[in-house]
C-alpha positions in Angstrom: 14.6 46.2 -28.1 14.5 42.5 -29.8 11.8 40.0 -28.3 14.4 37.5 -26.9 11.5 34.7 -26.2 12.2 31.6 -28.9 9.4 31.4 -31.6 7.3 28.7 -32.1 7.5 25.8 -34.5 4.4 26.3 -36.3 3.1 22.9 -37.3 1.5 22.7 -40.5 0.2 20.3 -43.0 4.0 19.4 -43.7 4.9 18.5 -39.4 5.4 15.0 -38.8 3.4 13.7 -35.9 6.0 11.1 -33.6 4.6 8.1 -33.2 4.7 6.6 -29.4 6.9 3.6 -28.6 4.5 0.2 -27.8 5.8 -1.6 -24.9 6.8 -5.5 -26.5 4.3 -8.2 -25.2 7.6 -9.3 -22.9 8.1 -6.0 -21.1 3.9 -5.9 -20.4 2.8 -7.4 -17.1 1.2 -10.5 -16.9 -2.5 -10.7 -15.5 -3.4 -13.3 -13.7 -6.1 -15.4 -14.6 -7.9 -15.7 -11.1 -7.6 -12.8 -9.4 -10.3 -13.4 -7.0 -8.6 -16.4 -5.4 -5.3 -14.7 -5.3 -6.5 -11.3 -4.2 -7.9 -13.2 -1.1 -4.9 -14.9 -0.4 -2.7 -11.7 -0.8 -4.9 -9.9 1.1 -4.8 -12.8 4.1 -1.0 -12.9 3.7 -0.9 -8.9 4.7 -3.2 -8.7 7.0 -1.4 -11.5 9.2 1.8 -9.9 8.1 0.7 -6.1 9.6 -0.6 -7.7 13.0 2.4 -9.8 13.3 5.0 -6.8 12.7 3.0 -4.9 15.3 3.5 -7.5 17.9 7.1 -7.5 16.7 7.6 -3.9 17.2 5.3 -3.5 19.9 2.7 -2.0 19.1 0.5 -4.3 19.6 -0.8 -5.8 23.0 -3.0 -7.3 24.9 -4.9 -5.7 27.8 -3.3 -6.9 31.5 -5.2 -7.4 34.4 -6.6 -4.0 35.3 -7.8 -3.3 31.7 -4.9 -1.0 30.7 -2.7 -1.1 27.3 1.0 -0.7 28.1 2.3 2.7 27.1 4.5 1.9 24.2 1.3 0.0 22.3 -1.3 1.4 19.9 -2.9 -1.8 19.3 -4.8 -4.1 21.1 -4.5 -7.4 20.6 -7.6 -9.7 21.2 -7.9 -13.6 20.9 -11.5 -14.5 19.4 -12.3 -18.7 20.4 -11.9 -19.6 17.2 -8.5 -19.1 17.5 -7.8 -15.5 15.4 -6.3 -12.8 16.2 -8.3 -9.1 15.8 -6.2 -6.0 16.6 -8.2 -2.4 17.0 -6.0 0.7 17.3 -6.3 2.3 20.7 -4.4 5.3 20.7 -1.7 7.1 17.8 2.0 6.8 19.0 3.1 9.3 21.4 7.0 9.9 21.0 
């Protein structure tokens, strides 16, 4: 019975090796030059972003009179006197 598997290409002295396409300095990204500035604001800018999309959806609340979160939130919001805003997860969502 003939082997029906394909052979392989040997390669030998004679094989060309393919050289890999470079990416052309337009298609690399740029780096910025102070990413320690940026990375702080960026990271400011999601934070605020996440604990205003819980409030949004909410997720996020603050605790009433009694000291109970409402049912639908996972969050709890609380004011600090400097003005901010610290959310801590309570509970996961229960559907």
């Amino acid at each position: 019975m003939p082997n029906k598997r394909r052979s392989k290409k040997s390669k030998g002295a004679g094989a060309l090796k393919k050289a890999k396409a470079e990416p052309s300095p337009a298609e690399k990204a740029p780096v910025p030059q102070d990413t320690e500035s940026t990375g702080a604001a960026q990271e400011d800018e999601a934070s605020k972003r996440f604990v205003d999309d819980l409030a949004v959806r909410g997720e996020a609340a603050p605790l009433d009179e009694e000291g109970n979160l409402p049912l639908e939130a996972t969050h709890v919001i609380k004011k600090k006197p400097d003005g901010t805003v610290e959310v801590k997860r309570a509970r996961f969502k229960m559907f």
